[in-house]
N, CA, C and O atoms as a GROMACS GRO file, in nm:
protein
  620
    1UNK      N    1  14.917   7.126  17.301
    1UNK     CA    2  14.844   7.122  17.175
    1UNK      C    3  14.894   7.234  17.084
    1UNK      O    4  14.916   7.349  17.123
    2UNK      N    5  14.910   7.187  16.955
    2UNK     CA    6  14.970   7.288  16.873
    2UNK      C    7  14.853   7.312  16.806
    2UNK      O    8  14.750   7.246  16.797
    3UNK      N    9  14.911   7.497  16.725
    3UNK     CA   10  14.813   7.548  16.612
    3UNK      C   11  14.796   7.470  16.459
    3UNK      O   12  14.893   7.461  16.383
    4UNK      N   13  14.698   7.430  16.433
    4UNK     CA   14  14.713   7.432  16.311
    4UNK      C   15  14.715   7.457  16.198
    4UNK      O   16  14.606   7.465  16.140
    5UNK      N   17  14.814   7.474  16.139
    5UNK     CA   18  14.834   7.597  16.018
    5UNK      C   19  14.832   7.511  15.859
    5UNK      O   20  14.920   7.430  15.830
    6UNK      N   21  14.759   7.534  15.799
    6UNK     CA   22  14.754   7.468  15.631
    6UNK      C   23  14.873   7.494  15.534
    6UNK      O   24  14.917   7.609  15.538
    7UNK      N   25  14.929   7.412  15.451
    7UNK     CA   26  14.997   7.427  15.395
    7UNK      C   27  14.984   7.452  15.270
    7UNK      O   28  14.887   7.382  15.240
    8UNK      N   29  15.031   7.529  15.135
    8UNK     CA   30  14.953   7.526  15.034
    8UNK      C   31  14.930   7.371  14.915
    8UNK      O   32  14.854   7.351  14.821
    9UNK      N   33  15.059   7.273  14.992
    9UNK     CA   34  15.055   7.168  14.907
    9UNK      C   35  14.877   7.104  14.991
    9UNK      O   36  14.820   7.016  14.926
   10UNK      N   37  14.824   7.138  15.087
   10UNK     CA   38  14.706   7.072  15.136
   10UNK      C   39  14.577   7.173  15.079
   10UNK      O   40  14.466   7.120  15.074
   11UNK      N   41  14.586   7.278  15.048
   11UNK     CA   42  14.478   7.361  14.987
   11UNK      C   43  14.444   7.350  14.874
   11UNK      O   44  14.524   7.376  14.784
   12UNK      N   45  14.311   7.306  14.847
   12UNK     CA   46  14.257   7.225  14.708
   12UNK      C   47  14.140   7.301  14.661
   12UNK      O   48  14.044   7.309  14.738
   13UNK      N   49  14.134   7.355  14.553
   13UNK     CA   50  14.022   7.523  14.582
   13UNK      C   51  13.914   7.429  14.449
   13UNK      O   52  13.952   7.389  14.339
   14UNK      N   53  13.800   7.419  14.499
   14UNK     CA   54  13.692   7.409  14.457
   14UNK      C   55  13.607   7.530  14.366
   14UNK      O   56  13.617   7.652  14.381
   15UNK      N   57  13.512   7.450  14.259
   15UNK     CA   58  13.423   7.507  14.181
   15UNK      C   59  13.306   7.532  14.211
   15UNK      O   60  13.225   7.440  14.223
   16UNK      N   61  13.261   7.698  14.236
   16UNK     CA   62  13.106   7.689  14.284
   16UNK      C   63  13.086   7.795  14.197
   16UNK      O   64  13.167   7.876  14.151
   17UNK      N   65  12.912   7.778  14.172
   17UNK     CA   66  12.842   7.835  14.090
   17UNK      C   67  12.696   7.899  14.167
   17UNK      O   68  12.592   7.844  14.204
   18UNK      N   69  12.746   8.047  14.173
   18UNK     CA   70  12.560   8.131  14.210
   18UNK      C   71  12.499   8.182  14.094
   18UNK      O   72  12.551   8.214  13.988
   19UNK      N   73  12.339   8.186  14.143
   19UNK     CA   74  12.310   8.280  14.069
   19UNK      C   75  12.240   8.352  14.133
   19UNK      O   76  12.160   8.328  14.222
   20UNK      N   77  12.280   8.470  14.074
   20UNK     CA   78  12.258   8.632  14.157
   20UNK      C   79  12.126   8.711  14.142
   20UNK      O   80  12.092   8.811  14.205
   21UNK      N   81  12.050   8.639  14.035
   21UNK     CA   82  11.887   8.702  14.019
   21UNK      C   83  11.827   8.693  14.096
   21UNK      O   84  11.797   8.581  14.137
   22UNK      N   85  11.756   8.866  14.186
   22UNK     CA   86  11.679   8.882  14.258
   22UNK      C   87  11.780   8.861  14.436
   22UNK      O   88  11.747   8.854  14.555
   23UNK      N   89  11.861   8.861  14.387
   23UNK     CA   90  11.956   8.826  14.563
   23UNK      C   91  12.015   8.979  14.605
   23UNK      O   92  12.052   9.059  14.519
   24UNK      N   93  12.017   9.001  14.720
   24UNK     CA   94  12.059   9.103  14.808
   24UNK      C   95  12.158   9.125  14.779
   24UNK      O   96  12.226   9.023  14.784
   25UNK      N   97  12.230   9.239  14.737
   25UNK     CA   98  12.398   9.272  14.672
   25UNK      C   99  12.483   9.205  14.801
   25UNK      O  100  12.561   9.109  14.806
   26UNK      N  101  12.435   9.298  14.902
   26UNK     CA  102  12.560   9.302  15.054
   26UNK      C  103  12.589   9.158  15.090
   26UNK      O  104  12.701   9.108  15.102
   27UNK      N  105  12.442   9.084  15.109
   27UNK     CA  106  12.454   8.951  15.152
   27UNK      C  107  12.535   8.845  15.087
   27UNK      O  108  12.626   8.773  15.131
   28UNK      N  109  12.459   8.859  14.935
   28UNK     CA  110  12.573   8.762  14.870
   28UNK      C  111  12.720   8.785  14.843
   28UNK      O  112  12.794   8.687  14.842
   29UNK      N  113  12.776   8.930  14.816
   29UNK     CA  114  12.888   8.977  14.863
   29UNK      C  115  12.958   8.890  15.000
   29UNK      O  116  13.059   8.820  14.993
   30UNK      N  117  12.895   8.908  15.097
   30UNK     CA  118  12.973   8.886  15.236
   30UNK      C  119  12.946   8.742  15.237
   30UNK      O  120  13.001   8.691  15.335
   31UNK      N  121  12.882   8.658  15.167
   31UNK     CA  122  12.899   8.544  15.139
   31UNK      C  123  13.017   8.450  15.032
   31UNK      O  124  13.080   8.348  15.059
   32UNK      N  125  13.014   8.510  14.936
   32UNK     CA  126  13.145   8.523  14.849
   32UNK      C  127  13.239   8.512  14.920
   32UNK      O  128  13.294   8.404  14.943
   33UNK      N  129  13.292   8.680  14.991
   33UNK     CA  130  13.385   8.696  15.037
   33UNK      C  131  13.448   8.593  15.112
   33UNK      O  132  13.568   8.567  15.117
   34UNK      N  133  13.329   8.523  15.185
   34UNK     CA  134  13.385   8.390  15.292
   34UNK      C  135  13.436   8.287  15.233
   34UNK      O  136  13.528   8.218  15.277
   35UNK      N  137  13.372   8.270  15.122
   35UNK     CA  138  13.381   8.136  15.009
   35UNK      C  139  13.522   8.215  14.953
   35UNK      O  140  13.538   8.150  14.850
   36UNK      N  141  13.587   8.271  14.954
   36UNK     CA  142  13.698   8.335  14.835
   36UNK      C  143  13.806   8.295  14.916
   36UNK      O  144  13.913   8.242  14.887
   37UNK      N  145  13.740   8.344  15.062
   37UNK     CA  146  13.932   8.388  15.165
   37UNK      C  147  13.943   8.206  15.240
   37UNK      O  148  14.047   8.152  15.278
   38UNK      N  149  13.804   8.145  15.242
   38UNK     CA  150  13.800   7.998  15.237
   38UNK      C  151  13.780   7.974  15.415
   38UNK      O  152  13.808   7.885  15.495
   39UNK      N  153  13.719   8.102  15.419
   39UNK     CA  154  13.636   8.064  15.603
   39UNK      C  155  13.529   7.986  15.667
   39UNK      O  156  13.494   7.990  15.785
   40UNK      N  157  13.454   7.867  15.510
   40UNK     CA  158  13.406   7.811  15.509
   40UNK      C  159  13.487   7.680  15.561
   40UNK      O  160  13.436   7.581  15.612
   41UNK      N  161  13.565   7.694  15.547
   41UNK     CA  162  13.688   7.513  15.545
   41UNK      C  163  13.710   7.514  15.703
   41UNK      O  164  13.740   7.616  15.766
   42UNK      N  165  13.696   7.428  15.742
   42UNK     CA  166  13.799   7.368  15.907
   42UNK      C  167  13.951   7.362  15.893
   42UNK      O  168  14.021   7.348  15.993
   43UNK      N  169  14.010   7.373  15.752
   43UNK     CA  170  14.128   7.442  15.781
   43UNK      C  171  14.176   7.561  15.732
   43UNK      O  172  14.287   7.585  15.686
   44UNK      N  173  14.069   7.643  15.747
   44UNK     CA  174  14.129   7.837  15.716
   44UNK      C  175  14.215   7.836  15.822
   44UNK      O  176  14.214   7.804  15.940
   45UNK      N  177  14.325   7.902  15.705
   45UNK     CA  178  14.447   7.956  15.769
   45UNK      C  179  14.458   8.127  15.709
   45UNK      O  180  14.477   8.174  15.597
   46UNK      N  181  14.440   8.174  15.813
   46UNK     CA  182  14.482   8.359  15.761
   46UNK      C  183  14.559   8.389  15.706
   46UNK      O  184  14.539   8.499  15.654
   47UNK      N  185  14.678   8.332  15.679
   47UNK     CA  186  14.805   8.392  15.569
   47UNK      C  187  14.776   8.299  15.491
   47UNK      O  188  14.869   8.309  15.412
   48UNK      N  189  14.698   8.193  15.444
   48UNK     CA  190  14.734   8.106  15.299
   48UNK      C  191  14.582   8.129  15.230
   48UNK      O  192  14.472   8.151  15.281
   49UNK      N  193  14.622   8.116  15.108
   49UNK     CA  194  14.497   8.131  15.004
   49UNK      C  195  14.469   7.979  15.004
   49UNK      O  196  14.534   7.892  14.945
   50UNK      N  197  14.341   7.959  15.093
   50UNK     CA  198  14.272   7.825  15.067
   50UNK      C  199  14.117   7.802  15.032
   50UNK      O  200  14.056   7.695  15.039
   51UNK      N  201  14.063   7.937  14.988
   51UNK     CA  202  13.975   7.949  14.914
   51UNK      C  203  13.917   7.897  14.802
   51UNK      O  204  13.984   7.807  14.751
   52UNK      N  205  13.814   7.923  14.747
   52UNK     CA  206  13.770   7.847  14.629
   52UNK      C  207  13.715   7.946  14.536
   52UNK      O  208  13.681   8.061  14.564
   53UNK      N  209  13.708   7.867  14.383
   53UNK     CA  210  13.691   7.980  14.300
   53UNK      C  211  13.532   7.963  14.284
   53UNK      O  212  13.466   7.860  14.300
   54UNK      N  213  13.484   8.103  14.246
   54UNK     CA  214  13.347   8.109  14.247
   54UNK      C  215  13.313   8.205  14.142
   54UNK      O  216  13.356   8.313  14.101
   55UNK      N  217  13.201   8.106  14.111
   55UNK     CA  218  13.148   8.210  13.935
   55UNK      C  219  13.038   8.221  13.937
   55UNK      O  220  12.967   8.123  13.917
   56UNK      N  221  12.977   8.364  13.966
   56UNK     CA  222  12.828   8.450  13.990
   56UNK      C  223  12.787   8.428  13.846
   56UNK      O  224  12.884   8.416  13.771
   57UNK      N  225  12.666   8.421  13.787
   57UNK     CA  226  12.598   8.436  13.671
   57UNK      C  227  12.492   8.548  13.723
   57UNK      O  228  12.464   8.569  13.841
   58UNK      N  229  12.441   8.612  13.611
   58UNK     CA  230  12.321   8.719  13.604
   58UNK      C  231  12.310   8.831  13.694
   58UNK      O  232  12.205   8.877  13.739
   59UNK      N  233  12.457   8.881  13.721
   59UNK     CA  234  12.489   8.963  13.782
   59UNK      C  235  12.427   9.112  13.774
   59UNK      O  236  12.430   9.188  13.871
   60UNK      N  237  12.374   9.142  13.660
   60UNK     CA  238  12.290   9.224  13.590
   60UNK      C  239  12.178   9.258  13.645
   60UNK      O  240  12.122   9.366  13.627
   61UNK      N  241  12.114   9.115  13.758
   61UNK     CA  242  11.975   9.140  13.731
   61UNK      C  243  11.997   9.096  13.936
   61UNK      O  244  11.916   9.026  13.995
   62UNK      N  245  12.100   9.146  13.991
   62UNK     CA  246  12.084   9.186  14.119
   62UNK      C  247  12.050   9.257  14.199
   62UNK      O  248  12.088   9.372  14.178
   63UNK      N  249  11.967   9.237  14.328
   63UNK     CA  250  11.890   9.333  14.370
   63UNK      C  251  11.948   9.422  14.481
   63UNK      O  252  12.015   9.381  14.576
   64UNK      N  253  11.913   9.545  14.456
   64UNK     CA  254  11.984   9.692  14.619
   64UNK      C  255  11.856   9.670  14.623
   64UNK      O  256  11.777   9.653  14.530
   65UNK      N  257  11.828   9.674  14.813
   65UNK     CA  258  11.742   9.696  14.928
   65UNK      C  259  11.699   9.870  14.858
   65UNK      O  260  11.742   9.924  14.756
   66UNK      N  261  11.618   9.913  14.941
   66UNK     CA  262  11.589  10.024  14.943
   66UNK      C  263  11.591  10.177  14.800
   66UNK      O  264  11.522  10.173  14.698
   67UNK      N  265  11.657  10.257  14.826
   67UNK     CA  266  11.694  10.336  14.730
   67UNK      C  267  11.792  10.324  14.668
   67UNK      O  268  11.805  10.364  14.553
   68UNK      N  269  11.872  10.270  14.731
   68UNK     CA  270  12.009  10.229  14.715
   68UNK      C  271  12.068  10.230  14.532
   68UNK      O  272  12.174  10.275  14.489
   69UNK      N  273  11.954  10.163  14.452
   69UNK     CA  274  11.954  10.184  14.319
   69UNK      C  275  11.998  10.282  14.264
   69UNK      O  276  12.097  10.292  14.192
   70UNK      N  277  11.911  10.374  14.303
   70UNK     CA  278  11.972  10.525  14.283
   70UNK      C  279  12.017  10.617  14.325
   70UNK      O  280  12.027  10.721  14.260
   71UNK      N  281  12.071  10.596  14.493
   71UNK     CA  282  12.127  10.675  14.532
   71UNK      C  283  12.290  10.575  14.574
   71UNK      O  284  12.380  10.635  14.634
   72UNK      N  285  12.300  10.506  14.556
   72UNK     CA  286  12.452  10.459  14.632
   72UNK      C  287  12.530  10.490  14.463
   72UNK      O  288  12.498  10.448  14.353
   73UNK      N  289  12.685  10.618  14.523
   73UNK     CA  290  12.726  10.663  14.435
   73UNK      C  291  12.851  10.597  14.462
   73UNK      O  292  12.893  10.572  14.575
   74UNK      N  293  12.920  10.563  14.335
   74UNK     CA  294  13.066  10.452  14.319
   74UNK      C  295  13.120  10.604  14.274
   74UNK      O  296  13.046  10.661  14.193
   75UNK      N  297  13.226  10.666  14.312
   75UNK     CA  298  13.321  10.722  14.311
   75UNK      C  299  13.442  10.670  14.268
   75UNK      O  300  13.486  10.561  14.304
   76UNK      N  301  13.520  10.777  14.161
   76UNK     CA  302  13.685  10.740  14.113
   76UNK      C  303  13.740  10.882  14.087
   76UNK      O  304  13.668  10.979  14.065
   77UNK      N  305  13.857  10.884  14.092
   77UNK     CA  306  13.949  10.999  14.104
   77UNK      C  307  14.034  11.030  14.006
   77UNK      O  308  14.145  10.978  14.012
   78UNK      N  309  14.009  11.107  13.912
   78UNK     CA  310  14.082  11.150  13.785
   78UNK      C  311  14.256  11.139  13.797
   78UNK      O  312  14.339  11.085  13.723
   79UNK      N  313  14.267  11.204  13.905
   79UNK     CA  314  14.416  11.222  13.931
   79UNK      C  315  14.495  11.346  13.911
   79UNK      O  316  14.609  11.370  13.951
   80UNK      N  317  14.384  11.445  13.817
   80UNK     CA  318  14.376  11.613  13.854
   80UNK      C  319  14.327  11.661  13.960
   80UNK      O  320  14.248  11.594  14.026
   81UNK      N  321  14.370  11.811  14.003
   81UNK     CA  322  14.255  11.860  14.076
   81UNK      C  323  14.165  11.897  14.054
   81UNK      O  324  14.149  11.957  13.948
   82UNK      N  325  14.064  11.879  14.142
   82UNK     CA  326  13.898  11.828  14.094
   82UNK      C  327  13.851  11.770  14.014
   82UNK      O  328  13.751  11.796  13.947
   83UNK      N  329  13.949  11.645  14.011
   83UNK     CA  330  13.926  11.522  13.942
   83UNK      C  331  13.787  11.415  13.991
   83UNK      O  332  13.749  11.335  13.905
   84UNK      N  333  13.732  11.415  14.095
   84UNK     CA  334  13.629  11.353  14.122
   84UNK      C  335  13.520  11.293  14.001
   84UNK      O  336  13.486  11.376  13.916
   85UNK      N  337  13.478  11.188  13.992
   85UNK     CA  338  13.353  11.153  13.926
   85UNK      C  339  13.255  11.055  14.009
   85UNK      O  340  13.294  10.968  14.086
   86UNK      N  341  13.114  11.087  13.977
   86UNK     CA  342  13.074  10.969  14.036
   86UNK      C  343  12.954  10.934  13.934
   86UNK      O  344  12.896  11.017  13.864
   87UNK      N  345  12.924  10.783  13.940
   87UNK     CA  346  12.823  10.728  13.875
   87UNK      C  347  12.741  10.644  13.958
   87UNK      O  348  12.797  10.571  14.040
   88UNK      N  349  12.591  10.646  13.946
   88UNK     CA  350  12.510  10.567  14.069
   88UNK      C  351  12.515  10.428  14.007
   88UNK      O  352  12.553  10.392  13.896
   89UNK      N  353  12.464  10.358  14.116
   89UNK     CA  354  12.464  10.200  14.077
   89UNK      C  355  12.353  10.154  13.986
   89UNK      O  356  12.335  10.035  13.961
   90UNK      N  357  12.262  10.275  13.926
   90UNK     CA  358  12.173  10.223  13.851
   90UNK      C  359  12.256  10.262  13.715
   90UNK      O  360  12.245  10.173  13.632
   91UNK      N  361  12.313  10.339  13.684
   91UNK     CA  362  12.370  10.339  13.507
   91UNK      C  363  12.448  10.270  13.540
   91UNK      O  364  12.472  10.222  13.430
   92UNK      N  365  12.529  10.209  13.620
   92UNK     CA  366  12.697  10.087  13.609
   92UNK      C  367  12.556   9.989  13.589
   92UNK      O  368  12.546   9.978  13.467
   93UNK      N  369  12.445   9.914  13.653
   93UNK     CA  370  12.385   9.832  13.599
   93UNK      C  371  12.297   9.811  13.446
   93UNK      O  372  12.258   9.720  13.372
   94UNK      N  373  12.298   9.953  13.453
   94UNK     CA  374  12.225   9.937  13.306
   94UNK      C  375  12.337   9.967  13.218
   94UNK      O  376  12.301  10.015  13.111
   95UNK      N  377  12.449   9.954  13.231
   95UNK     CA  378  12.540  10.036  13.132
   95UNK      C  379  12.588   9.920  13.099
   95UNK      O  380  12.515   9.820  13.101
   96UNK      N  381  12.725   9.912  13.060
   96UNK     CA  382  12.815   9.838  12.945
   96UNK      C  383  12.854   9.730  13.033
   96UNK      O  384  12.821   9.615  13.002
   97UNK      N  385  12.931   9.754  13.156
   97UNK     CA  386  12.956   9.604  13.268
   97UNK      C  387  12.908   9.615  13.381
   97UNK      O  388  12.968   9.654  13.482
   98UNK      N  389  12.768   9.571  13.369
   98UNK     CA  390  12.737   9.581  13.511
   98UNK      C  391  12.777   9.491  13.617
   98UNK      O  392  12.746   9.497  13.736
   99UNK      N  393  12.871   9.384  13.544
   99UNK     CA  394  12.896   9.294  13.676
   99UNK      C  395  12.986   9.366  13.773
   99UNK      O  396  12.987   9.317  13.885
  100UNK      N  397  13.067   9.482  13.754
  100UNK     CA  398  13.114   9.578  13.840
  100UNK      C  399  13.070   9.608  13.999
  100UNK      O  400  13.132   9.617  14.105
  101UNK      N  401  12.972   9.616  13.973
  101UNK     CA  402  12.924   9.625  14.116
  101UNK      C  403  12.913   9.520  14.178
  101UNK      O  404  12.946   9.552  14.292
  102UNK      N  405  12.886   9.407  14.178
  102UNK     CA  406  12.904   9.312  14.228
  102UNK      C  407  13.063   9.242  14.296
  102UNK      O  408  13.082   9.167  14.392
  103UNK      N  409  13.193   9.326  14.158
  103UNK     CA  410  13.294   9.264  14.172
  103UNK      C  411  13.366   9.399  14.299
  103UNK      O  412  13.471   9.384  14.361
  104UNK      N  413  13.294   9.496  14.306
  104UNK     CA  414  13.329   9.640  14.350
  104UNK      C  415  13.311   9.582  14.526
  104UNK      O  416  13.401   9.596  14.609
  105UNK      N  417  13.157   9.508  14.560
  105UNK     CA  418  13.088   9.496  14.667
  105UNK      C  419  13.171   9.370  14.738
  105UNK      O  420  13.169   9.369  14.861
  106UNK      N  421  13.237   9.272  14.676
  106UNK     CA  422  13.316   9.178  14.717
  106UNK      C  423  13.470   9.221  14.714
  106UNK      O  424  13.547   9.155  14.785
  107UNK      N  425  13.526   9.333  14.633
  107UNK     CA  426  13.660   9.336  14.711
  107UNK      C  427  13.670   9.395  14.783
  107UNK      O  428  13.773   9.385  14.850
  108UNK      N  429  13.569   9.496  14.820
  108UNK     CA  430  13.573   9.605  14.972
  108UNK      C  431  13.548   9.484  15.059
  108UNK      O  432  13.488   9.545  15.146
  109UNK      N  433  13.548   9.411  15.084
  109UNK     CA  434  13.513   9.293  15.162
  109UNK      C  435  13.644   9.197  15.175
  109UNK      O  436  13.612   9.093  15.232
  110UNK      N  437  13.730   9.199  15.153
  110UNK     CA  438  13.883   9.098  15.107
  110UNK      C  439  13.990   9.204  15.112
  110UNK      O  440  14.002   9.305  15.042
  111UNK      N  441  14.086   9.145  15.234
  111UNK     CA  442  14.171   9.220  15.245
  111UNK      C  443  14.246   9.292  15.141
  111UNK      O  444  14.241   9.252  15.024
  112UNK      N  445  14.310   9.388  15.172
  112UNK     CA  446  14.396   9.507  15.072
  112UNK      C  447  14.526   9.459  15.089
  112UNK      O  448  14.563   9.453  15.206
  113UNK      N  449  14.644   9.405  14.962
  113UNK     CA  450  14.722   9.328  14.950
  113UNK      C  451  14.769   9.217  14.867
  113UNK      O  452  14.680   9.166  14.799
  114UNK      N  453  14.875   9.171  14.857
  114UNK     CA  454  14.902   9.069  14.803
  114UNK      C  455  14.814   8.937  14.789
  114UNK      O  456  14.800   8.861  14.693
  115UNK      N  457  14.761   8.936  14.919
  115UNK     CA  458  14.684   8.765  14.931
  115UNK      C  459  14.535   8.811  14.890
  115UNK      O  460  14.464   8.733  14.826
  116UNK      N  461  14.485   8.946  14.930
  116UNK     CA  462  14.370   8.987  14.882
  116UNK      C  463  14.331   9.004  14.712
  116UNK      O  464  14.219   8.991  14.663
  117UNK      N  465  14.441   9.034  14.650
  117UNK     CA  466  14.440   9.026  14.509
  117UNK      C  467  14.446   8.878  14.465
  117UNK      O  468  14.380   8.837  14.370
  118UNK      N  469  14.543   8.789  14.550
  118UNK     CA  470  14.533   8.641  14.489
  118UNK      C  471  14.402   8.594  14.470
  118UNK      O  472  14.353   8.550  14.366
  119UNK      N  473  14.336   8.613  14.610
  119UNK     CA  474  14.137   8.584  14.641
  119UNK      C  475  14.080   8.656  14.503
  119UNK      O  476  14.014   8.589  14.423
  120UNK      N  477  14.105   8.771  14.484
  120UNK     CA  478  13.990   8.822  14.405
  120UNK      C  479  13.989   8.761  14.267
  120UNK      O  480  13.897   8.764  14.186
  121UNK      N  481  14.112   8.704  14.256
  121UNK     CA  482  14.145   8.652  14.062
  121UNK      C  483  14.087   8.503  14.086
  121UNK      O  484  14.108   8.428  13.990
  122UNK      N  485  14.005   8.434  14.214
  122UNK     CA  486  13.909   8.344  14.179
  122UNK      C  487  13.778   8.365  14.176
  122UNK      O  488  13.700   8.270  14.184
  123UNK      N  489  13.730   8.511  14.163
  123UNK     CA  490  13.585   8.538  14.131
  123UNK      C  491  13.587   8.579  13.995
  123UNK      O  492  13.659   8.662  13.941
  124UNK      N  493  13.469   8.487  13.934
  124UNK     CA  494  13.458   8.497  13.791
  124UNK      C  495  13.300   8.548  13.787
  124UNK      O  496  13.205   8.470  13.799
  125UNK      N  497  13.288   8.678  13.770
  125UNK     CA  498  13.160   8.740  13.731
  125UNK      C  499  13.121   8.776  13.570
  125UNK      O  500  13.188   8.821  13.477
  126UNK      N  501  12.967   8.730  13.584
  126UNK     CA  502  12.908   8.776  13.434
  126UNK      C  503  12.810   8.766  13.446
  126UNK      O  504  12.742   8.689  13.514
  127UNK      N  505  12.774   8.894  13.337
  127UNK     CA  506  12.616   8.982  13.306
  127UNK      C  507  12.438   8.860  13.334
  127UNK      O  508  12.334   8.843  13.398
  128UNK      N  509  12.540   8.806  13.204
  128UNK     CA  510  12.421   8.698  13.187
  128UNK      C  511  12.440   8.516  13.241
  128UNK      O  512  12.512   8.464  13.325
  129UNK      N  513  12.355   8.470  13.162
  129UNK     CA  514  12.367   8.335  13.205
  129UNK      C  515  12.470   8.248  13.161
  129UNK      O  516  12.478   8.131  13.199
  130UNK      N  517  12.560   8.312  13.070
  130UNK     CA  518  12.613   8.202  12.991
  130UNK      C  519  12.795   8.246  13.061
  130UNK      O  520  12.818   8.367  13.074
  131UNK      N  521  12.897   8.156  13.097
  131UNK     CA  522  13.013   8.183  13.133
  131UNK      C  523  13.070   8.048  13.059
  131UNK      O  524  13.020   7.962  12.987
  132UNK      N  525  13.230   8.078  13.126
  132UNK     CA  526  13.281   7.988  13.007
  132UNK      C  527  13.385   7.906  13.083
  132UNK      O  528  13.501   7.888  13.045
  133UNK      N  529  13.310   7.839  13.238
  133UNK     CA  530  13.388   7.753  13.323
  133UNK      C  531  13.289   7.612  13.307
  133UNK      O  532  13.284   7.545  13.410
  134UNK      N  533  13.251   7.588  13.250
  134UNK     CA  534  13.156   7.427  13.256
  134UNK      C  535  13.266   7.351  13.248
  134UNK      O  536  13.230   7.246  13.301
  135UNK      N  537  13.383   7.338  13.213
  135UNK     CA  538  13.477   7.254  13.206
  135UNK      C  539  13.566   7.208  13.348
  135UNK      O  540  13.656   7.126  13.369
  136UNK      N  541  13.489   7.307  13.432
  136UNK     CA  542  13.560   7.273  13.579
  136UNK      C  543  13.439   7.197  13.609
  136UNK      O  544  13.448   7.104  13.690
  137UNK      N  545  13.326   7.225  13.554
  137UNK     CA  546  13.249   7.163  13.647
  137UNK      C  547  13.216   7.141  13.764
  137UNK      O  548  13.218   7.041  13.836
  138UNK      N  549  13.167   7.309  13.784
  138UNK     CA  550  13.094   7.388  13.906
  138UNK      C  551  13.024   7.355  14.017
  138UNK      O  552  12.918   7.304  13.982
  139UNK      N  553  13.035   7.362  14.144
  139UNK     CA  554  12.905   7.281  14.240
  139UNK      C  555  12.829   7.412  14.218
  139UNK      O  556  12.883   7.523  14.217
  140UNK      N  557  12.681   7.385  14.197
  140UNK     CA  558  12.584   7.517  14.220
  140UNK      C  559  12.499   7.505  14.362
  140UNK      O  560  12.424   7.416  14.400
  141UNK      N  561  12.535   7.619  14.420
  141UNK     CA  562  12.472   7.655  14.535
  141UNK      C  563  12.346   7.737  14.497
  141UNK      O  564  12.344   7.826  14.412
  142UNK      N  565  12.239   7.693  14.572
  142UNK     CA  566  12.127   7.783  14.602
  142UNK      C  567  12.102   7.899  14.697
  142UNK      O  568  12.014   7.909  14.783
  143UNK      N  569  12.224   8.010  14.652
  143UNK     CA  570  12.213   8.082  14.746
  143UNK      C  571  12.078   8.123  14.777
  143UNK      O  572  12.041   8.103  14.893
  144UNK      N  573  11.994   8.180  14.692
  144UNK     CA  574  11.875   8.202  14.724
  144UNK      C  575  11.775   8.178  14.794
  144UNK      O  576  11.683   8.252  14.826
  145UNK      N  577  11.804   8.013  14.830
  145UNK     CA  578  11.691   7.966  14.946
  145UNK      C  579  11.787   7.939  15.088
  145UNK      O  580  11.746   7.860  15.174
  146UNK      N  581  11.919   8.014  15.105
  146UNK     CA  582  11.947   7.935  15.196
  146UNK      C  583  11.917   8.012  15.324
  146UNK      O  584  11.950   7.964  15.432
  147UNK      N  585  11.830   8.175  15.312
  147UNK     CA  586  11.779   8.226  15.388
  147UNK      C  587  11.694   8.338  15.300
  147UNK      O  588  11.722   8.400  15.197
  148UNK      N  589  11.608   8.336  15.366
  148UNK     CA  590  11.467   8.404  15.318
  148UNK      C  591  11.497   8.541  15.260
  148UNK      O  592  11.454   8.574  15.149
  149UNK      N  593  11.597   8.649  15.361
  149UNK     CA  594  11.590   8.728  15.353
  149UNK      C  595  11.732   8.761  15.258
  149UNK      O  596  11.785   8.872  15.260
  150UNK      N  597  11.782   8.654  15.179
  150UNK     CA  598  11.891   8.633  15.058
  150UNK      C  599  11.811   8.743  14.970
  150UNK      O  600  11.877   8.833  14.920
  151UNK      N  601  11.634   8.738  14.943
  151UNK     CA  602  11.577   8.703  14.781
  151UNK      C  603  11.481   8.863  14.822
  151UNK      O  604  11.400   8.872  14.915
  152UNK      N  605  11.516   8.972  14.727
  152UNK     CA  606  11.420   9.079  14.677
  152UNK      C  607  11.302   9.037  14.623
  152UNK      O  608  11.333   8.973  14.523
  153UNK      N  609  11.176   9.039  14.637
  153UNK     CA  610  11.074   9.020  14.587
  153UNK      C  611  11.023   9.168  14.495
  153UNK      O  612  11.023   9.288  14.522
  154UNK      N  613  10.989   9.099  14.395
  154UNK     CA  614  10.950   9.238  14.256
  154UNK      C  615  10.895   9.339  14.366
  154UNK      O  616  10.804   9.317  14.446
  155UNK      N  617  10.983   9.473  14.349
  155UNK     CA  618  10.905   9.610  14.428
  155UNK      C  619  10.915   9.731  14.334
  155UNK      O  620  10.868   9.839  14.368
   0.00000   0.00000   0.00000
């Protein structure tokens, strides 16, 4: 019995649509991630991009567990010494793009590399409700009900 390995003329990458209001950052992250590298399919193959593209709406209005709001700090590096900065995940959400964190929480999740950069240029994130793929004509998933503990309840 041989392995079977996908070819890219057989990889056909599909349109899906979440929405991210009130959903667990990590969870839907590590859900993405599966939907991106295409570990959902019976024929994932580890070296080929057979993933699908996926477009988060209301990224803005996603929920961190715990303190996490205000204490999980996103770090970047000037490139002087003592170049360090950091900003918490509550001003990147209230600030200018908050879909950042969302796009931050799914590539730590997707390999580092060539094929990992191919994956990430099919996630299409934005703030609000309105994006500008209706022309693919999206499947929308309910991530939200597809386990209980997906959905933050107002705290």
């Amino acid at each position: 019995m041989k392995t079977y390995s996908a070819k890219a003329s057989e990889c056909v990458a599909k349109w899906y649509l979440i929405d991210a209001e009130n959903v667990t950052l990590g969870r839907l992250a590590a859900y993405v991630s599966m939907v991106l590298r295409g570990k959902h399919k019976p024929m994932y193959t580890p070296s080929m991009d057979c993933g699908d593209h996926v477009v988060i709406i209301n990224a803005d209005k996603i929920a961190l567990s715990g303190n996490k709001r205000t204490q999980k700090t996103y770090y970047r590096h000037t490139g002087h010494p003592g170049g360090i900065k950091g900003v918490t995940a509550d001003k990147v959400l209230d600030g200018q793009f908050p879909e950042r964190v969302m796009e931050k929480a799914v590539e730590r999740m997707i390999d580092r590399g060539p094929l990992g950069r191919q994956q990430m240029k099919k996630l299409h994130v934005y703030a609000g409700t309105a994006h500008k793929h209706e022309a693919q004509k999206p499947e929308v998933i309910d991530f939200a009900s597809m386990n209980t503990k997906n959905v933050r309840g107002a705290e």
